[in-house]
MILUM-869116 format. One record per residue (C-alpha): residue in three letters; z negated, y negated, x. Coordinates in steps of 0.5 Angstrom, whole numbers, plus 500, padded with zeros to 3 digits. Layout:
# residues N
ALAZYX...
# end
This chain:
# residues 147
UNK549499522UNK549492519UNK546486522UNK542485516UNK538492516UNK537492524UNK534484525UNK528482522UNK521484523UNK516488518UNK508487519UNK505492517UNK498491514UNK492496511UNK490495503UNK486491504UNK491486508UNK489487515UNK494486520UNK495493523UNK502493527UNK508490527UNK515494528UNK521491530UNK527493524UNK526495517UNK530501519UNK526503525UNK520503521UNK523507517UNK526513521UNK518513524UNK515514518UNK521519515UNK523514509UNK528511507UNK532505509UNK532502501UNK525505499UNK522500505UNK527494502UNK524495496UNK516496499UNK518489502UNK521486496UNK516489491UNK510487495UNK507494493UNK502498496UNK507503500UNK504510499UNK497507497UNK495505503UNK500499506UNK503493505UNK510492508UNK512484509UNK517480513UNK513475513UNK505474515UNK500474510UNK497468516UNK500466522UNK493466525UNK492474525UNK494478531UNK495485530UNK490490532UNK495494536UNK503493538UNK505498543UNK509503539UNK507509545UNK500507543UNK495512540UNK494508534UNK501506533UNK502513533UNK497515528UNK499510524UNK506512523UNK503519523UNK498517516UNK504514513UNK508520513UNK502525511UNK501520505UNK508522502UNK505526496UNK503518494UNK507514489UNK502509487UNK495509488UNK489507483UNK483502485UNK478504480UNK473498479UNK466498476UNK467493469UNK459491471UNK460488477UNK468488479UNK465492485UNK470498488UNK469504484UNK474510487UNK481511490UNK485516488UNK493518489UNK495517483UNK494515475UNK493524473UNK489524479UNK485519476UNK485521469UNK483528470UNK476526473UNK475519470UNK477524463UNK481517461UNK489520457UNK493517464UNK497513459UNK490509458UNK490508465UNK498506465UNK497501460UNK491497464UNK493497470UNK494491474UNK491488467UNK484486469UNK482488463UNK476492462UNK477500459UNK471504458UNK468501463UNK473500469UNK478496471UNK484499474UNK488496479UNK494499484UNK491495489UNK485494493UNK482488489UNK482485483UNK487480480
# end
């Protein structure tokens, strides 16, 4: 293994950027949440929501925020790495917010998922996604705020 993938912290935040925990290596998270090396690299790099519902960083969000737990043999580090895994069936999750007043609508897994209930075509919604443009009174987001 090299050095590269070994060293490095990777701060684990919720999607609404809440610093959850911190994990000692790229590589341990991913053995933990049963990933890959390179789809928790691109996680970092792209600054995406990882199965809809954390952000992976090597650099805080704030020097100022605390994580809500540290201890890898606590409950809620466990149960965290635990809802990662349950949540491998989530490419990329939509934030469907209100056109009127900006204000979070719903979450869904996916873009079918969200097109089958709103009874929007999927690639309308691919299309405005992460725009901030307004379609059919919506405002769809793949992070849980608006741009």
């Amino acid at each position: 293994m090299s050095i590269n993938k070994s060293l490095g912290k990777v701060f684990i935040y919720n999607d609404v950027k809440i610093l959850l925990t911190i994990v000692y290596s790229a590589t341990l998270l991913a053995r933990s949440i049963k990933s890959s090396y390179p789809t928790v690299l691109n996680a970092i790099k792209t600054g995406s929501l990882f199965r809809g519902g954390w952000y992976f960083t090597k650099i805080p969000f704030s020097n100022l925020n605390m994580p809500k737990f540290s201890d890898p043999d606590s409950k809620e580090y466990l149960q965290l790495m635990e809802n990662i895994i349950k949540n491998k069936h989530i490419l990329k999750a939509v934030f469907v917010f209100k056109a009127e007043n900006r204000h979070l609508f719903k979450r869904y897994d996916g873009i079918l998922e969200c097109a089958k209930d709103l009874k929007i075509s999927h690639s309308n919604i691919s299309k405005y996604l992460d725009t901030g443009k307004e379609f059919k009174g919506y405002v769809f987001s793949s992070h849980n705020h608006l741009i």
